[in-house]
C-alpha positions as CSV (number, residue, x, y, z in Angstrom):
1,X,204.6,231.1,1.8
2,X,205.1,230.6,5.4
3,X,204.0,233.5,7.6
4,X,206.0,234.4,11.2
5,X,203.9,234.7,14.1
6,X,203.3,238.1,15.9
7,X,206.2,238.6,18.0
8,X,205.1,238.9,21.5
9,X,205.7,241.8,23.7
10,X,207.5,240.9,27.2
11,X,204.9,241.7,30.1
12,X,205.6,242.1,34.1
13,X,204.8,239.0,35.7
14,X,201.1,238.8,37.2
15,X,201.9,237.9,40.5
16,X,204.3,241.3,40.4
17,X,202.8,243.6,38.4
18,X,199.9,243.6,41.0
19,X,202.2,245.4,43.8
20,X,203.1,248.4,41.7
21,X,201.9,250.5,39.4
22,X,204.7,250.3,36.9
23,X,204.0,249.6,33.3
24,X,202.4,245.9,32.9
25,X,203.6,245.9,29.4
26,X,207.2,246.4,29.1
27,X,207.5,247.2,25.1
28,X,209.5,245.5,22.2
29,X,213.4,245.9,22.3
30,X,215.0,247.4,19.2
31,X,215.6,243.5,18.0
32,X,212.0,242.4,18.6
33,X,210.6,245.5,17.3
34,X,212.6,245.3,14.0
35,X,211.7,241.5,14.2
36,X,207.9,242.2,14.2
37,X,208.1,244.9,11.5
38,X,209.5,242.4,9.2
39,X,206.5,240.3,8.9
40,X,204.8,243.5,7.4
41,X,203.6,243.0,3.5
42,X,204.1,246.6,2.8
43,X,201.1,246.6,0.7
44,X,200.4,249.1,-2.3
45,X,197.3,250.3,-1.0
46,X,197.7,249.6,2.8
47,X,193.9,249.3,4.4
48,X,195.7,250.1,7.7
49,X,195.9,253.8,6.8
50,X,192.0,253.9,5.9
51,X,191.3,252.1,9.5
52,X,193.4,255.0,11.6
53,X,191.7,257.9,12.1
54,X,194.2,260.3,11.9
55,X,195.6,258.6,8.4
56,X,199.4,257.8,9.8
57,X,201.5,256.5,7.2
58,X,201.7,252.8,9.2
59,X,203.4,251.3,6.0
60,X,206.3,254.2,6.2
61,X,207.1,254.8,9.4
62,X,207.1,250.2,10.3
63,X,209.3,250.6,7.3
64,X,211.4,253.0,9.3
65,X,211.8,250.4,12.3
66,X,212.7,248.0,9.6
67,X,215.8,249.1,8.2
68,X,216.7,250.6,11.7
69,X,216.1,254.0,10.7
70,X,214.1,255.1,14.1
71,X,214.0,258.8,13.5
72,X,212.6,258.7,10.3
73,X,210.1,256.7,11.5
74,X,209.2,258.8,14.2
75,X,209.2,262.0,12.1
76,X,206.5,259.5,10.1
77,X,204.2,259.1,12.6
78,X,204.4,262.7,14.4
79,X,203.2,263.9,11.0
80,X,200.1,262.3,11.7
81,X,200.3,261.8,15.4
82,X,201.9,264.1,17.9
83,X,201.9,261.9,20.8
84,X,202.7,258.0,19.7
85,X,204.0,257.3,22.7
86,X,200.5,257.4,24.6
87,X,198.4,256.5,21.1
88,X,200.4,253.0,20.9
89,X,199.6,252.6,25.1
90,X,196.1,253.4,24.9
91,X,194.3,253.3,21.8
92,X,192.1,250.3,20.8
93,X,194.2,249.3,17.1
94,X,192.5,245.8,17.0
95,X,189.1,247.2,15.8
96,X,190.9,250.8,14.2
97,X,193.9,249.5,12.2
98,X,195.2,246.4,13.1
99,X,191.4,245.1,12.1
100,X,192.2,246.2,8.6
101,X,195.5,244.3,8.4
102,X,195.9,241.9,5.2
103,X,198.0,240.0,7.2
104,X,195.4,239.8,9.5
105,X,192.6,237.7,7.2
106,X,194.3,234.3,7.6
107,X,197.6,235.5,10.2
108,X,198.0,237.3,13.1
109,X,198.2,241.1,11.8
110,X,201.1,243.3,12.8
111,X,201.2,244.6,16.1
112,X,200.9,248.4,14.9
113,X,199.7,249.5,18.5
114,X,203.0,248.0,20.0
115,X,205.4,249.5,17.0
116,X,204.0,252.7,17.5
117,X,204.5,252.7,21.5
118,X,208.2,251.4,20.3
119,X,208.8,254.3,18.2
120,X,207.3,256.9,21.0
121,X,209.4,255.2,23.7
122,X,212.6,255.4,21.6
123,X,211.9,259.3,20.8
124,X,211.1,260.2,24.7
125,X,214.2,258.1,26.2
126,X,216.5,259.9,23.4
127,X,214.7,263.4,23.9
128,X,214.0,263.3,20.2
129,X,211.6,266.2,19.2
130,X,211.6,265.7,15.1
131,X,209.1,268.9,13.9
132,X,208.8,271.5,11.7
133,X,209.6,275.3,12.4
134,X,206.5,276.9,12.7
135,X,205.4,280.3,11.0
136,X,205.3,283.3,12.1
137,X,202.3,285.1,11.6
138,X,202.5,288.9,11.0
139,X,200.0,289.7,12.7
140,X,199.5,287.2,15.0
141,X,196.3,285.1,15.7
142,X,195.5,284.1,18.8
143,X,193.9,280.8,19.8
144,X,192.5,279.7,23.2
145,X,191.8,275.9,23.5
146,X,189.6,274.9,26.7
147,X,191.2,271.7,28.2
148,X,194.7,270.0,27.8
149,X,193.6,266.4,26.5
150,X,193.9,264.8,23.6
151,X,191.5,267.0,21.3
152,X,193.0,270.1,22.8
153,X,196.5,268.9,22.5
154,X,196.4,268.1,19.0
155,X,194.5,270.7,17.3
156,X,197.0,273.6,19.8
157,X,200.2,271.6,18.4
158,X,198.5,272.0,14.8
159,X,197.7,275.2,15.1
160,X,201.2,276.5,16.9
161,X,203.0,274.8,13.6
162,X,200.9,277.4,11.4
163,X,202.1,280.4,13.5
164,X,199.1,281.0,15.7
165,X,199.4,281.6,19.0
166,X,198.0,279.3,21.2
167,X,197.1,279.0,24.9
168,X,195.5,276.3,26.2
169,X,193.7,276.5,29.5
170,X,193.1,273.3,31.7
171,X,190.6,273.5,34.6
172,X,193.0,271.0,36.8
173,X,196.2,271.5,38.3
174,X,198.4,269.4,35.4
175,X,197.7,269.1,32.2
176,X,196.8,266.3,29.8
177,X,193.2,266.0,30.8
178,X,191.9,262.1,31.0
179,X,195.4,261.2,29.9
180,X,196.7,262.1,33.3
181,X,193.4,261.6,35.3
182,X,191.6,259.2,33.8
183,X,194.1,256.3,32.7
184,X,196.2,254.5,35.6
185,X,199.9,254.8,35.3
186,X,200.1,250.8,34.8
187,X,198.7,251.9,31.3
188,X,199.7,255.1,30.7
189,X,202.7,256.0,33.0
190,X,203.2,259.8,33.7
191,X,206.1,260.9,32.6
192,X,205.2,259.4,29.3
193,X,202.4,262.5,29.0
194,X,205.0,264.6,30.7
195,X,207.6,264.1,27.9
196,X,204.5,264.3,25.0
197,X,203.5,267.3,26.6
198,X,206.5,269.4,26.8
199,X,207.4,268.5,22.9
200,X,203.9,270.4,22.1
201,X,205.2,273.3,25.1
202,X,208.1,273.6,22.7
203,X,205.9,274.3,19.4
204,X,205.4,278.1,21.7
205,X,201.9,276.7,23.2
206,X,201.1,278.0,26.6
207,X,199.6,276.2,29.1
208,X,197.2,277.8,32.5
209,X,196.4,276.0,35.0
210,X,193.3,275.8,37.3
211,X,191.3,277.9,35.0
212,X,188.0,276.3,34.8
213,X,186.1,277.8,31.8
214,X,182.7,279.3,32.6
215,X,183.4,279.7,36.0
216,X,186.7,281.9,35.8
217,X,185.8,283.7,32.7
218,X,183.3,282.8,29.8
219,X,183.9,282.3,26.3
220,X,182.1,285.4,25.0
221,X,184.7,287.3,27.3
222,X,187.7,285.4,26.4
223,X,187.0,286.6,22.3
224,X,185.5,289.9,23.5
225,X,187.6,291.1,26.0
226,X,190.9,289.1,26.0
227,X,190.9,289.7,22.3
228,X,191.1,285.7,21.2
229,X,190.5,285.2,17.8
230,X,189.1,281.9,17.9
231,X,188.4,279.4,20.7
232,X,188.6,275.6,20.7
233,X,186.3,273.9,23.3
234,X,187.8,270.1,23.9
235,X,186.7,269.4,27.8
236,X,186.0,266.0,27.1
237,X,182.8,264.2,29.0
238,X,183.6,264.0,32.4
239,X,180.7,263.9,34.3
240,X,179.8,261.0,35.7
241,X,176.6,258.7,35.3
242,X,175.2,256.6,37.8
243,X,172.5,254.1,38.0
244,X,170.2,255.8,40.2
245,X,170.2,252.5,42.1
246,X,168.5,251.9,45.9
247,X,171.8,253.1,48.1
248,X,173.8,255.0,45.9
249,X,173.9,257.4,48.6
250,X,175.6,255.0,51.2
251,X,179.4,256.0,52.1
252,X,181.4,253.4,50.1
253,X,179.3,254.3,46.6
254,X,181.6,256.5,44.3
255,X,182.1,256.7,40.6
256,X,185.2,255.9,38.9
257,X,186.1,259.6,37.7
258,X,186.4,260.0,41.6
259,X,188.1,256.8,42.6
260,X,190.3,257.4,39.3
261,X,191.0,260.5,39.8
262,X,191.9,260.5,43.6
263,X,194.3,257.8,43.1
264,X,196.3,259.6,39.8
265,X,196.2,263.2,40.5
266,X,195.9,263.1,44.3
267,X,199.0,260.9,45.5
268,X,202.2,260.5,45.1
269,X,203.6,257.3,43.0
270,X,203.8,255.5,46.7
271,X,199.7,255.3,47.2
272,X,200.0,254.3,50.6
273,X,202.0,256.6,51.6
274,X,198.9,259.4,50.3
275,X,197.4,262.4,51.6
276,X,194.5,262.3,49.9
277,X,192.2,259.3,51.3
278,X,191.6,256.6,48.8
279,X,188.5,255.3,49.9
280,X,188.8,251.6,49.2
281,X,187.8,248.6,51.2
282,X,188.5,244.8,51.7
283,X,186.3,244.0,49.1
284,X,185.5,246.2,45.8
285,X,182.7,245.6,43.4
286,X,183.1,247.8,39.9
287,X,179.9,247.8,38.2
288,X,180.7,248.1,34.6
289,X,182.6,246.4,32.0
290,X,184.3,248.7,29.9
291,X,188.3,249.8,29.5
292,X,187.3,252.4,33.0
293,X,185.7,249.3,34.8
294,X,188.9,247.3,34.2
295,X,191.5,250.0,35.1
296,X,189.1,250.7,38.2
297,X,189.6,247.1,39.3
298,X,192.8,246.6,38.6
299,X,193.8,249.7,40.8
300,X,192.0,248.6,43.7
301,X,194.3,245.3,43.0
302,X,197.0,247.4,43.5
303,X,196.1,249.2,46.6
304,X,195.8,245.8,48.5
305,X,192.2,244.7,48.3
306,X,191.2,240.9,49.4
307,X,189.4,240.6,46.6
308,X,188.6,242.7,43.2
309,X,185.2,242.1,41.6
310,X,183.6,242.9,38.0
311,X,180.0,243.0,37.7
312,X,178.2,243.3,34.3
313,X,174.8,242.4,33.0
314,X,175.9,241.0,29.7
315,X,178.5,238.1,28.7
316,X,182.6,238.5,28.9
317,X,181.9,238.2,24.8
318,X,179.7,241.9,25.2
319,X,181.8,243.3,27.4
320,X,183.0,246.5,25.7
321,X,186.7,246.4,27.1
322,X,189.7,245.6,25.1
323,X,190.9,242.0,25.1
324,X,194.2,243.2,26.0
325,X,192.5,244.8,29.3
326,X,190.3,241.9,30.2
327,X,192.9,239.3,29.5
328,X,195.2,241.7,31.9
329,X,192.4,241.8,34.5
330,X,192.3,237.7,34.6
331,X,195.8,237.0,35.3
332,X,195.7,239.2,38.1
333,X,192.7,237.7,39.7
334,X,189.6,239.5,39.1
335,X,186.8,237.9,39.6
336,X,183.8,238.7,37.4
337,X,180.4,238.3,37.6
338,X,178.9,238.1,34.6
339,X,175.1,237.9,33.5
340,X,174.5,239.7,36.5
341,X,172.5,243.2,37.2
342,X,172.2,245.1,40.0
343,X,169.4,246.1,41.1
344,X,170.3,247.6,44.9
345,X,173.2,248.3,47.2
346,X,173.2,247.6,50.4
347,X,174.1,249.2,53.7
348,X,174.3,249.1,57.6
349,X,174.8,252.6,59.6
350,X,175.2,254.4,56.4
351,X,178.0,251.9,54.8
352,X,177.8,249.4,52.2
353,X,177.7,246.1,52.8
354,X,177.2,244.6,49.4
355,X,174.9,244.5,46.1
356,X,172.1,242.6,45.3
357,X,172.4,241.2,41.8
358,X,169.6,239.5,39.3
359,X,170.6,236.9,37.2
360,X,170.4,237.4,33.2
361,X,170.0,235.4,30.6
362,X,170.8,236.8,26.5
363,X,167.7,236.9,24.2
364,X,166.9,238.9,21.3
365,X,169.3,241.5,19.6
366,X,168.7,245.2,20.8
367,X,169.1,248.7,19.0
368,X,173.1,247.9,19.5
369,X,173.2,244.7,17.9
370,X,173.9,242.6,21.0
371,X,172.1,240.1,22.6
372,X,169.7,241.9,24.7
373,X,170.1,241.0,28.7
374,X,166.7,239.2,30.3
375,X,166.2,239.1,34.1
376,X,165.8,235.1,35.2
377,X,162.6,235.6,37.4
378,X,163.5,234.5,41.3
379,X,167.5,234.5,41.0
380,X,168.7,237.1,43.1
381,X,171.4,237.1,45.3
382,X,173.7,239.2,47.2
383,X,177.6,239.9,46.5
384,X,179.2,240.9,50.1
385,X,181.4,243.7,49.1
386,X,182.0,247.3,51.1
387,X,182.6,249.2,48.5
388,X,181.0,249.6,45.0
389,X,182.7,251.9,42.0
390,X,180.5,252.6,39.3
391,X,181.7,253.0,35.8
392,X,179.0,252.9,33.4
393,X,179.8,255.9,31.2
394,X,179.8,259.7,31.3
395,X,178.5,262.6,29.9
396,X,178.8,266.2,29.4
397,X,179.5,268.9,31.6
398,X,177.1,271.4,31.4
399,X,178.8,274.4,32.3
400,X,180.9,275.9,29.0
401,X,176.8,275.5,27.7
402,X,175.2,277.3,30.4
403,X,177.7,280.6,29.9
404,X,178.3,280.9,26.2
405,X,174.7,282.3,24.5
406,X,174.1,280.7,21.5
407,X,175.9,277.6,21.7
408,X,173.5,274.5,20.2
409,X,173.6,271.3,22.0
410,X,171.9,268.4,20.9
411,X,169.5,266.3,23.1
412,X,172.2,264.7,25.2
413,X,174.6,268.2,25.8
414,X,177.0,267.7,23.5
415,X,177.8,270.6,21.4
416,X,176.4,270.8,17.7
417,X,179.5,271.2,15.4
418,X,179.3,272.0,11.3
419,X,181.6,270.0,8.9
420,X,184.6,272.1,10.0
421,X,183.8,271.6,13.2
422,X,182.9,274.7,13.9
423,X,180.0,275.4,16.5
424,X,176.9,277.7,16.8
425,X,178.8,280.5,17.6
426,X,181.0,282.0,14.7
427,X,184.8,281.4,15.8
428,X,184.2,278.6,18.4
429,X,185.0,275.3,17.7
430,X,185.1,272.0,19.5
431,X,186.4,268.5,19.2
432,X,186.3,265.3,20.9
433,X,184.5,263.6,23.4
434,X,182.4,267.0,24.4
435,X,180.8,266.7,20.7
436,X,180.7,262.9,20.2
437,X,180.5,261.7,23.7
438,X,182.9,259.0,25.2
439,X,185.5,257.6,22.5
440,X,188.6,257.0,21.9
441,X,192.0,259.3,22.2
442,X,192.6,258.6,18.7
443,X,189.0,259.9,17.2
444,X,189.7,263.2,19.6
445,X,193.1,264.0,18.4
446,X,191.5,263.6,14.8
447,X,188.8,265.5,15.8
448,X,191.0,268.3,17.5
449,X,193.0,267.9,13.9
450,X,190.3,269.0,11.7
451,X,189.1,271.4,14.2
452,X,192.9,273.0,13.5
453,X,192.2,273.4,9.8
454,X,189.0,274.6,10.3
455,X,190.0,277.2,12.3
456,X,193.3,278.1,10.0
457,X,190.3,278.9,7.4
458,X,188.0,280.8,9.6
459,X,191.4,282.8,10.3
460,X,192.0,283.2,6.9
461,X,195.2,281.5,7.2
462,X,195.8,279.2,4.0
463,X,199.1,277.5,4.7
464,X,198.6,274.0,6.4
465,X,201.1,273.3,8.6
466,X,204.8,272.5,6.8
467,X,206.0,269.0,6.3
468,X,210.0,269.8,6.0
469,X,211.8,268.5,9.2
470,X,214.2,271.3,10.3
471,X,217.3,269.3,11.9
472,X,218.4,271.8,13.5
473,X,215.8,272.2,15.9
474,X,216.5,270.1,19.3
475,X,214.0,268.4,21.7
């Protein structure tokens, strides 16, 4: 039997794409999309689903695209998934659920990430909002959730469909946490979270603004004195890490949750045109090689750099990016230095005016698995560059732990959670990159999910959220 290839998804041209911050990948047309679907084997026990971590019915709702029946395939996946739209941009399928493709042992597998960004794009452009009506709760319960990303979003939309009343406070000025300041709008465009964002606003989830938790008020005072039931803490790990490198003091040195951030909350979609300084020179260096180094990069590409540079300490075959990202990163001419560590940045008058790099060379397998990185004694050299991004991970903030007794963190400051992810502190949960560190949207939305039923049961409320579609209800 002859197998079709993976039907490719139409891309803006590199030499375009580099001026503007629109979408790089354009998405699958209703005729492509249905096209790709058809090459799935609809298999009997589909090892897709076991690969995803919030369990979406992949078979079902590609079905759905299949025979041309798009709302049902949406009301598939935002049983599982609330925002598919963003999950199908963002998410890393090619080691979650496209790795567990039988198609994929001896074929390409099916472009789930892609179908699912189809289906998302089709419901926001036709303001479709398929959901249940939620229940209303006699008394109510009241929920507050700590931050307005993808943990917080998911378990508030979860817990709004059971009847609770939810209210989700977000220390920024918009909401959708590293969805909105975190991911470059070449990836993740705005008003794709905007539209995601207000379908969860309809379930009757309230969002505050610039309400920084621990600072504002603490978590013992929001269930003591502003009578919250329950509280879910999803803040993510946004503090940054450096490498406490020679120079990391010299003007020119920020990290990429700064340089990130400045560029998509700060400005307006005409960058140049900002009021917020950017702080970017001729020539950038991003330290790092991961899906942050690679939007960092490929930003400064876009706000008219000479010349964009990568520098890792492993190979291109370590580097912990998606292909998708790196390949993206190529054709727009980023140039990457790889095997190479640095050791010290330098400066004149208090600026940078490059990095000095050591050659590696791959021996032994470390604790990770990989190839562990060796310094070549006598091969250093100097990369001229005036300024130098560093995005080499983050970790937790350690506020919400400093101003709610009781709460257990482990060694790193991520919060101890039980099985229902419930923390230290009877009737405060968390989810999501503030327990696990860094991952992916997709494990904190799971995350955020279970937290949902945990709390439903700490509530005493037994009903899971309802699975009939109600028609009637509009977007």
């Amino acid at each position: 039997m002859a197998f079709e290839p993976r039907v490719k998804c139409p891309e803006q041209d590199p030499k375009e794409r580099v001026k503007n911050f629109d979408d790089v990948v354009l998405g699958y047309t209703v005729e492509l999309a249905r096209e790709e679907a058809a090459r799935c084997l609809q298999c009997k026990n589909p090892q897709c689903v076991l690969g995803c971590p919030v369990s979406i019915d992949i078979p079902g709702f590609i079905a759905g695209i299949r025979e041309g029946d798009l709302e049902q395939a949406y009301t598939i996946l935002t049983e599982s998934n609330p925002i598919p739209a963003v999950c199908g941009r963002v998410c890393p399928q090619e080691i979650q659920c496209e790795s567990k493709c039988i198609l994929g042992i001896k074929h390409q597998p099916i472009a789930i990430g892609k179908l699912e960004r189809f289906v998302g794009d089709w419901a926001v452009k036709n303001n479709i909002c398929v959901r249940e009506e939620p229940y209303k709760l006699r008394p109510p319960k009241r929920v507050a959730i700590i931050g307005s990303g993808p943990a917080g979003l998911a378990c508030a939309g979860d817990l709004a469909l059971a009847g609770v009343d939810v209210t989700v406070f977000e220390a920024l000025h918009t909401f959708g946490g590293v969805l909105k300041y975190g991911i470059p709008s070449f990836r993740l465009p705005k008003d794709i979270i905007d539209s995601e964002l207000e379908k969860i606003r309809k379930l009757g989830v309230k969002f505050t603004a610039n309400h920084a938790i621990g600072r504002i008020f603490t978590i013992p005072q929001m269930l003591e004195e502003m009578d919250f039931d329950a509280v879910f803490i999803g803040t993510g790990a946004g503090l940054p890490r450096f490498l406490n490198l020679k120079g990391e003091g010299l003007n020119g040195v920020q990290s990429a949750n700064e340089f990130l951030t400045r560029v998509n909350l700060m400005n307006p979609p005409g960058v140049k045109d900002c009021f917020t300084p950017i702080g970017c020179g001729k020539k950038v260096a991003v330290i790092g090689a991961g899906n942050v180094a690679m939007d960092c990069v490929r930003t400064a590409l876009r706000l008219g750099v000479e010349e964009a540079m990568i520098v890792y300490r492993r190979s291109r075959e370590q580097a912990p990016a998606r292909l998708e990202e790196l390949h993206h990163a190529e054709e727009e001419g980023v140039k990457f230095h790889f095997l190479s560590n640095p050791i010290e940045i330098l400066g004149k008058d208090g600026r940078v005016t490059g990095l000095r790099l050591q050659r590696m060379e791959l021996g032994e397998p470390d604790s990770s698995g990989r190839r562990r990185p060796i310094p070549i004694e006598g091969s250093e050299f100097v990369l001229e560059c005036d300024t130098v991004i560093i995005a080499v991970g983050t970790k937790s903030n350690p506020i919400i732990g400093q101003t709610t007794p009781g709460l257990e963190l482990n060694e790193w400051g991520y919060i101890e959670v039980d099985e229902n992810q419930m923390t230290t502190v009877p009737g405060v949960f968390a989810g999501g990159d503030i327990v696990t560190g860094s991952a992916t949207v997709i494990l904190a939305m799971g995350a955020g999910k279970k937290a949902a039923r945990g709390i439903l049961r700490y509530l005493g409320i037994e009903k899971e959220p309802p699975n009939e579609c109600d028609d009637d209800m509009d977007a």
